[in-house]
Biopython code that builds the backbone (N, CA, C, O; Angstrom):
import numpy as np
from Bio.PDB.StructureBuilder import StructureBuilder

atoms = [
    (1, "UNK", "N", (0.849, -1.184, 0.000)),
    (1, "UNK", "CA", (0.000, 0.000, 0.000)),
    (1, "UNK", "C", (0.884, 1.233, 0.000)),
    (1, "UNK", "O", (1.725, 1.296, 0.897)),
    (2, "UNK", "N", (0.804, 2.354, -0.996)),
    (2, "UNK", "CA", (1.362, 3.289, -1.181)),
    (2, "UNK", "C", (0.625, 4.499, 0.144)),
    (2, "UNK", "O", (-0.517, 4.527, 0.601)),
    (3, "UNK", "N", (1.644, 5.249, 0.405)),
    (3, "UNK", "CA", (1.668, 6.535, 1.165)),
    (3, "UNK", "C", (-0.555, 7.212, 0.668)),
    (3, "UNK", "O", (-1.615, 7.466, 1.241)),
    (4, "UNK", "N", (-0.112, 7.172, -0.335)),
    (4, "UNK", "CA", (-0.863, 8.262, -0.945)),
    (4, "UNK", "C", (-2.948, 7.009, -1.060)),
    (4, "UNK", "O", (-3.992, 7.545, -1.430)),
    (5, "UNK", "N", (-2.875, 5.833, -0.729)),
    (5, "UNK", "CA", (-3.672, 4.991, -0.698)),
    (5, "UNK", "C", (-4.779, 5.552, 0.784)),
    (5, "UNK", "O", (-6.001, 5.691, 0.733)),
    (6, "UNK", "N", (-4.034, 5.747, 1.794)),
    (6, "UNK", "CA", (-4.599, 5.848, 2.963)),
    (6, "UNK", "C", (-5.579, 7.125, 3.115)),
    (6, "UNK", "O", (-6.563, 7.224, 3.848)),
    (7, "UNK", "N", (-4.986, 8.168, 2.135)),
    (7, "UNK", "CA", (-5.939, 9.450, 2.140)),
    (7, "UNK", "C", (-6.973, 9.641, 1.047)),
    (7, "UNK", "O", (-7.041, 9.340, -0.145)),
    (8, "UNK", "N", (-7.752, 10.262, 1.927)),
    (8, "UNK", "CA", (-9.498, 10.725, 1.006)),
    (8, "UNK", "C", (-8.898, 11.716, -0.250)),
    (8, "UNK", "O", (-8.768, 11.660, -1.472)),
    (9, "UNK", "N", (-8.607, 12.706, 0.923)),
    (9, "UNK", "CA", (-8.430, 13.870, 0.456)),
    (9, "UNK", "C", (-9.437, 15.443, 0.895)),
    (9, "UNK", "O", (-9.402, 16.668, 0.783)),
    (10, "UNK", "N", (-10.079, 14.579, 1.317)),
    (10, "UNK", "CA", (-11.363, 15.502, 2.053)),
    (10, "UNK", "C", (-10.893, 15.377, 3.316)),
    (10, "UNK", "O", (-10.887, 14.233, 3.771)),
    (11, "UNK", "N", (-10.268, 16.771, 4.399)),
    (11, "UNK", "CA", (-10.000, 16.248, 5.532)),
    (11, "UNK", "C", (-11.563, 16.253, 6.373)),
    (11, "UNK", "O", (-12.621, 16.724, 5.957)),
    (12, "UNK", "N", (-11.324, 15.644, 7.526)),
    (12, "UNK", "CA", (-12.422, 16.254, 8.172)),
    (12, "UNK", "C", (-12.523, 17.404, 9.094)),
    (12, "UNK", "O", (-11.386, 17.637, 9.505)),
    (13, "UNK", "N", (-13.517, 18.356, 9.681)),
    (13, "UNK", "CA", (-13.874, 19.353, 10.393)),
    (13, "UNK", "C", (-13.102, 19.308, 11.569)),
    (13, "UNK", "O", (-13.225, 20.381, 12.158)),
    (14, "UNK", "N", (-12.409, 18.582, 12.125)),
    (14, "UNK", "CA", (-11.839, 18.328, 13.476)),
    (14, "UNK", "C", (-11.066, 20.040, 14.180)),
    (14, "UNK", "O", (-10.434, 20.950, 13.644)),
    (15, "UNK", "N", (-11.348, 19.889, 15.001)),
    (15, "UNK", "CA", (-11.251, 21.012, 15.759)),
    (15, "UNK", "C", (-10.784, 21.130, 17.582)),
    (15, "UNK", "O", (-11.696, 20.630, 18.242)),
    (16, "UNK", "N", (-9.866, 21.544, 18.300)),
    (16, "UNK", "CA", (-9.854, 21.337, 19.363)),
    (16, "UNK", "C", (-10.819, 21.124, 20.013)),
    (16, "UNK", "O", (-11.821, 21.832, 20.118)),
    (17, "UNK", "N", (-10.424, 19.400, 20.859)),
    (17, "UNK", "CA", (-11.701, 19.072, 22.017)),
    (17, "UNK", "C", (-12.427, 18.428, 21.287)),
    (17, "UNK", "O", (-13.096, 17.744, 22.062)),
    (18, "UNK", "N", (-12.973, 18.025, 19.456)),
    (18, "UNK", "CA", (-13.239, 17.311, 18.847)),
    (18, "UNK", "C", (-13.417, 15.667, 19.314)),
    (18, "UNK", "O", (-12.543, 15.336, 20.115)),
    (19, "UNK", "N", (-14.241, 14.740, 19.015)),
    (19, "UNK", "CA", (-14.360, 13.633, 19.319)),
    (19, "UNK", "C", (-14.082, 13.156, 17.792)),
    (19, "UNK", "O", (-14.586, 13.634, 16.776)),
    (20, "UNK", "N", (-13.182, 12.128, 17.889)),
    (20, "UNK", "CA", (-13.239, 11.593, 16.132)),
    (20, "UNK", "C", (-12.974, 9.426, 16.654)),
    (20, "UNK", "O", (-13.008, 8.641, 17.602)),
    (21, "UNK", "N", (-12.803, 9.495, 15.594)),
    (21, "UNK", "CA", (-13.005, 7.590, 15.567)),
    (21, "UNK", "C", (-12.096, 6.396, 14.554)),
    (21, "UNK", "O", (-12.447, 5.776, 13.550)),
    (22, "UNK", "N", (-11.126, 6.406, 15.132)),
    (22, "UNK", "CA", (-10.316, 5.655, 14.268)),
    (22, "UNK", "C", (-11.214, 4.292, 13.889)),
    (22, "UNK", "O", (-11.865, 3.700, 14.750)),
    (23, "UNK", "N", (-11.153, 3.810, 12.267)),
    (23, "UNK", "CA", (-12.427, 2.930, 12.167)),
    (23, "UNK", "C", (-11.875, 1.851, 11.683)),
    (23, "UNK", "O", (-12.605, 1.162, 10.970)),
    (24, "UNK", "N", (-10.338, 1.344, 11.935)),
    (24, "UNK", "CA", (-9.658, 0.395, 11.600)),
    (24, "UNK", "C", (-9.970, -0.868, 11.784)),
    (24, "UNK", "O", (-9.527, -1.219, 12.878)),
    (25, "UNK", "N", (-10.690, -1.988, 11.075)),
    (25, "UNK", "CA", (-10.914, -3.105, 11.391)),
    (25, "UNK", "C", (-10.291, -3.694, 12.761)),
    (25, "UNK", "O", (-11.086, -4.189, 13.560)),
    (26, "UNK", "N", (-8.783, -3.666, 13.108)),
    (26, "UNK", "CA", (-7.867, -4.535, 14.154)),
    (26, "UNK", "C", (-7.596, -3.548, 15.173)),
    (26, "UNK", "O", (-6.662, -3.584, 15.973)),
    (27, "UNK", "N", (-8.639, -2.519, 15.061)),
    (27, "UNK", "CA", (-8.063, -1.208, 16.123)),
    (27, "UNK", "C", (-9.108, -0.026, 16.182)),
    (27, "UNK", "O", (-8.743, 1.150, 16.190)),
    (28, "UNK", "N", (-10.416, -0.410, 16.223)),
    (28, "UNK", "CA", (-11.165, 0.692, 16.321)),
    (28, "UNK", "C", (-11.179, 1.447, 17.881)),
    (28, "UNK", "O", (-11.326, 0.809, 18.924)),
    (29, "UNK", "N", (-11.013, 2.785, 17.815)),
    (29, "UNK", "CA", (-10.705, 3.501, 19.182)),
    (29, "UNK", "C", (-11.437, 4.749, 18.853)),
    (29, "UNK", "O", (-11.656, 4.960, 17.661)),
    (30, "UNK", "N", (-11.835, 5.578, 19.708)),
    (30, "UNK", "CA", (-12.460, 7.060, 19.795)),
    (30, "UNK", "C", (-11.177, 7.775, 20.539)),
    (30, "UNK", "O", (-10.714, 7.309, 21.581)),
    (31, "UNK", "N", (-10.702, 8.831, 19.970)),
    (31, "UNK", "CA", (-9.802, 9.209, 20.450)),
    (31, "UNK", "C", (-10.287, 11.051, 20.712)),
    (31, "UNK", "O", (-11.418, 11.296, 20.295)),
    (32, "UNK", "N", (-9.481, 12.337, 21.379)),
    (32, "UNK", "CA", (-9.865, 13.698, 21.308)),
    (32, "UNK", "C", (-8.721, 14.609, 20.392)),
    (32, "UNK", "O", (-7.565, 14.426, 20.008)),
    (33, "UNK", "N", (-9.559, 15.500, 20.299)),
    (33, "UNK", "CA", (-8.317, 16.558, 19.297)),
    (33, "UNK", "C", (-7.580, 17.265, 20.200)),
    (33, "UNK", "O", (-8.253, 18.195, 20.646)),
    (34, "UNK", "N", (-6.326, 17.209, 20.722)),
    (34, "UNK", "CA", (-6.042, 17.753, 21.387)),
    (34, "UNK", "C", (-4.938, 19.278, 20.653)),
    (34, "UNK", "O", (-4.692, 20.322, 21.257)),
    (35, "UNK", "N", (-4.603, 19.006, 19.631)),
    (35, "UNK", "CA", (-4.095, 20.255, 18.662)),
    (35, "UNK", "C", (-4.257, 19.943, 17.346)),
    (35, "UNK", "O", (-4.344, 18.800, 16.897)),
    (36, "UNK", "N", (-4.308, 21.251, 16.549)),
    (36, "UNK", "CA", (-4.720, 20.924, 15.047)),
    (36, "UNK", "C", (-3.215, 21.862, 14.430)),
    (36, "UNK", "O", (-2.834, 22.791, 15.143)),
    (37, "UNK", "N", (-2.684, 21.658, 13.539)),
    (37, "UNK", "CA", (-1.540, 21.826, 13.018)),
    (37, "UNK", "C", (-1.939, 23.266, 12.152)),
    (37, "UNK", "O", (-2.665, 23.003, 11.193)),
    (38, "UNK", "N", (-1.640, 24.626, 12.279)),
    (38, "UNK", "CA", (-1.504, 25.191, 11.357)),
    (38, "UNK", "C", (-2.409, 25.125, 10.026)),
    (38, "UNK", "O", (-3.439, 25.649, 9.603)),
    (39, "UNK", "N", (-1.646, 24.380, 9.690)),
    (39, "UNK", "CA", (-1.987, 23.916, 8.416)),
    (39, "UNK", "C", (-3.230, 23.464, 8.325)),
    (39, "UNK", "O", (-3.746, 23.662, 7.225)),
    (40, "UNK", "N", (-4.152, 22.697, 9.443)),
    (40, "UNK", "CA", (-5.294, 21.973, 9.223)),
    (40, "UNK", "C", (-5.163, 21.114, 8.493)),
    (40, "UNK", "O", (-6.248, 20.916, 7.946)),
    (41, "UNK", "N", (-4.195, 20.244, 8.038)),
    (41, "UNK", "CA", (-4.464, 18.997, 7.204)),
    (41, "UNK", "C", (-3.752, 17.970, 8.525)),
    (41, "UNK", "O", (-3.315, 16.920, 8.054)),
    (42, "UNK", "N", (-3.610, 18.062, 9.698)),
    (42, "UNK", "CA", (-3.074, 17.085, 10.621)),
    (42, "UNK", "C", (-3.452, 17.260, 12.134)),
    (42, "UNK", "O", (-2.354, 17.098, 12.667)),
    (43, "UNK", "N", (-3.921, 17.382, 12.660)),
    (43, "UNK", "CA", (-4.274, 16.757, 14.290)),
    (43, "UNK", "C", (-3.383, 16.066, 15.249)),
    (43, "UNK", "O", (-2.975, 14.957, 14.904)),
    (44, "UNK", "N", (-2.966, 16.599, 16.543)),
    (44, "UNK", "CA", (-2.705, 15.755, 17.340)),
    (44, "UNK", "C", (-3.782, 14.612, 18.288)),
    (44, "UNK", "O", (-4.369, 15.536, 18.850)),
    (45, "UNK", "N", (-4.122, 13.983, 18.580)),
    (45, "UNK", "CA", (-4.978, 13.107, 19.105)),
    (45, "UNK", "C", (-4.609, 12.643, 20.297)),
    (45, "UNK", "O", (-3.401, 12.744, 20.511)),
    (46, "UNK", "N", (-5.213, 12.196, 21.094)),
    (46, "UNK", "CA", (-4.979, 11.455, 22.086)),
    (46, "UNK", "C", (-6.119, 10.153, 22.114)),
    (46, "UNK", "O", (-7.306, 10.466, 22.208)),
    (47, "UNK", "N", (-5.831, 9.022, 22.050)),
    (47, "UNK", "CA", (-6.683, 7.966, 22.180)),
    (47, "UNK", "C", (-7.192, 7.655, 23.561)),
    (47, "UNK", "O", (-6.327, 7.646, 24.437)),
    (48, "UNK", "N", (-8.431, 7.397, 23.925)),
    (48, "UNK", "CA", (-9.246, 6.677, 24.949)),
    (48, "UNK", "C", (-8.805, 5.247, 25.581)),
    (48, "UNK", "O", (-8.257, 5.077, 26.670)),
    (49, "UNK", "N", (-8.995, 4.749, 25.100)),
    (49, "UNK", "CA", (-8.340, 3.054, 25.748)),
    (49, "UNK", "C", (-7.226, 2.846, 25.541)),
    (49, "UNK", "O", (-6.997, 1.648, 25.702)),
    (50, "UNK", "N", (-6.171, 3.528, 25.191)),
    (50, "UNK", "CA", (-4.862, 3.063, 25.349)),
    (50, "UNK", "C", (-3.778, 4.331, 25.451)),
    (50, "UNK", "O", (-4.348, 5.422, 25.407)),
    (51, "UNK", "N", (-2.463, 4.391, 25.566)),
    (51, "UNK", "CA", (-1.918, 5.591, 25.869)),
    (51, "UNK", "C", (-1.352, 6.286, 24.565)),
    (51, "UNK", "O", (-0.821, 7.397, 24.580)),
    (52, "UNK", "N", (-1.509, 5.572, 23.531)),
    (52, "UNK", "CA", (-1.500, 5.934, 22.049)),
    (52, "UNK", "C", (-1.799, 7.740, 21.978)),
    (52, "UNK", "O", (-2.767, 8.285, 22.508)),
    (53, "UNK", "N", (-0.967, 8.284, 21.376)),
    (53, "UNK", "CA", (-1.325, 10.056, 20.534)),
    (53, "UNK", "C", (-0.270, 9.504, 19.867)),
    (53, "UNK", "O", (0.541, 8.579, 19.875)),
    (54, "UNK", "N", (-0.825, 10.972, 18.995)),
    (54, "UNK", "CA", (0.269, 11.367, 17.587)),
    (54, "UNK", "C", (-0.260, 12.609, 16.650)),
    (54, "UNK", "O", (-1.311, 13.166, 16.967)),
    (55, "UNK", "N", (0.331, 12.955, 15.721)),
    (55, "UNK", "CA", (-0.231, 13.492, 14.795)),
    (55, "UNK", "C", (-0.813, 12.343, 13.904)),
    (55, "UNK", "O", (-0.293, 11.272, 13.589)),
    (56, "UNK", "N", (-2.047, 12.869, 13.584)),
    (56, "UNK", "CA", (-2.698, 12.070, 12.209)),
    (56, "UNK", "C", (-3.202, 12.747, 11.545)),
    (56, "UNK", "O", (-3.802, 13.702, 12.039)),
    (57, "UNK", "N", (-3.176, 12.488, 9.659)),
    (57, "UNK", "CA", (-3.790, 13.024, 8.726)),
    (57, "UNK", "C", (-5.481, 13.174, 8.901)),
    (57, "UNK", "O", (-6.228, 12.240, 9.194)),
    (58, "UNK", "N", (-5.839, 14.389, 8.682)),
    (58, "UNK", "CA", (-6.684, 14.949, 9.120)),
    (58, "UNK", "C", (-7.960, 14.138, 7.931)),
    (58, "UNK", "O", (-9.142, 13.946, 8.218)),
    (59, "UNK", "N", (-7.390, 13.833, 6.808)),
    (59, "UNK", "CA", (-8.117, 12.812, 5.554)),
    (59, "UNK", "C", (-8.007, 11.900, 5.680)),
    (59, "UNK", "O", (-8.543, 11.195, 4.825)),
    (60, "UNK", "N", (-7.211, 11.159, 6.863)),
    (60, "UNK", "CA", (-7.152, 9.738, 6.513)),
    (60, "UNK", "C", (-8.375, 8.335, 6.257)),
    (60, "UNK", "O", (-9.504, 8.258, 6.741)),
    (61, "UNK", "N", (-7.935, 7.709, 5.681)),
    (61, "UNK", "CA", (-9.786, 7.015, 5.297)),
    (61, "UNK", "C", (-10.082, 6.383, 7.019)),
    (61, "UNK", "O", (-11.101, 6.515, 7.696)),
    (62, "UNK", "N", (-9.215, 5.915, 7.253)),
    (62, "UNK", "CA", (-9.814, 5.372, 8.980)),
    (62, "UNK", "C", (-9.960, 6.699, 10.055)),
    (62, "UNK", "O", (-10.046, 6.187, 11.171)),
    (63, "UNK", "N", (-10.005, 7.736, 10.147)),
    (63, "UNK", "CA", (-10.139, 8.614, 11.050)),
    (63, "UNK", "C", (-11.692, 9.572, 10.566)),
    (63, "UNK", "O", (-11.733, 10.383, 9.641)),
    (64, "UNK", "N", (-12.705, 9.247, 11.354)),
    (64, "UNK", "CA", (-13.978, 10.085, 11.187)),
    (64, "UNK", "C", (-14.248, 11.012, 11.908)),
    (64, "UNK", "O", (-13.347, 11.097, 12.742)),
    (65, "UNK", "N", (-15.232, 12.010, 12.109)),
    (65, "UNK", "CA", (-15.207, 12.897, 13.100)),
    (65, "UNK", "C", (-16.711, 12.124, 13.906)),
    (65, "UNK", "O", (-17.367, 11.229, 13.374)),
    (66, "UNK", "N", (-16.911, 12.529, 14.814)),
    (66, "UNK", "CA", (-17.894, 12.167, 15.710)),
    (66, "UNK", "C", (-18.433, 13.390, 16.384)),
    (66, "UNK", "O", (-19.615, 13.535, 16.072)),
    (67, "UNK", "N", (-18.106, 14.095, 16.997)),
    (67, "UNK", "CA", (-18.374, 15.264, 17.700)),
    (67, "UNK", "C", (-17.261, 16.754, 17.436)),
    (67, "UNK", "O", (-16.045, 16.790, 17.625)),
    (68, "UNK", "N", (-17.857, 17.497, 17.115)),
    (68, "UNK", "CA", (-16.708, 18.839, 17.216)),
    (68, "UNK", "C", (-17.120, 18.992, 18.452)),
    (68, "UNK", "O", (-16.642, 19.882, 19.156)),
]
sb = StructureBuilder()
sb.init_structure("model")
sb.init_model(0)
sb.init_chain("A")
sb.init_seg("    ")
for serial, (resi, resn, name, xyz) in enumerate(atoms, 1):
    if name == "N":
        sb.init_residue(resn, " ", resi, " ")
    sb.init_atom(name, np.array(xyz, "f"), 0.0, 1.0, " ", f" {name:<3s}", serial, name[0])
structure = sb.get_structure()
């Protein structure tokens, strides 16, 4: 799978304090927005059930929004 496979291209609305939903078959988690990059095409997150953050692509096909 290439880099460029994983993105929509449509990011989503995510916004500090945001609720969004990683929708990965082997890893579905609800995680919060805890910073949005400048740019708005990337998010920091913090995940719910595990101690997992990072930045993630704000288009990625497994990341949905749930709540702003």
């Amino acid at each position: 799978m290439s880099r460029n496979d994983i993105h929509t291209g449509k990011p989503i609305d995510a916004r500090v304090g945001s609720i969004v939903r990683w929708t990965h078959p082997r890893s579905l988690t609800n995680g919060i927005v805890i910073a949005v990059r400048e740019s708005g095409h990337s998010a920091h997150i913090h995940w719910f059930d595990h101690e997992g953050h990072g930045f993630y692509p704000l288009d990625h096909q497994h990341l949905v929004l749930v709540s702003k």
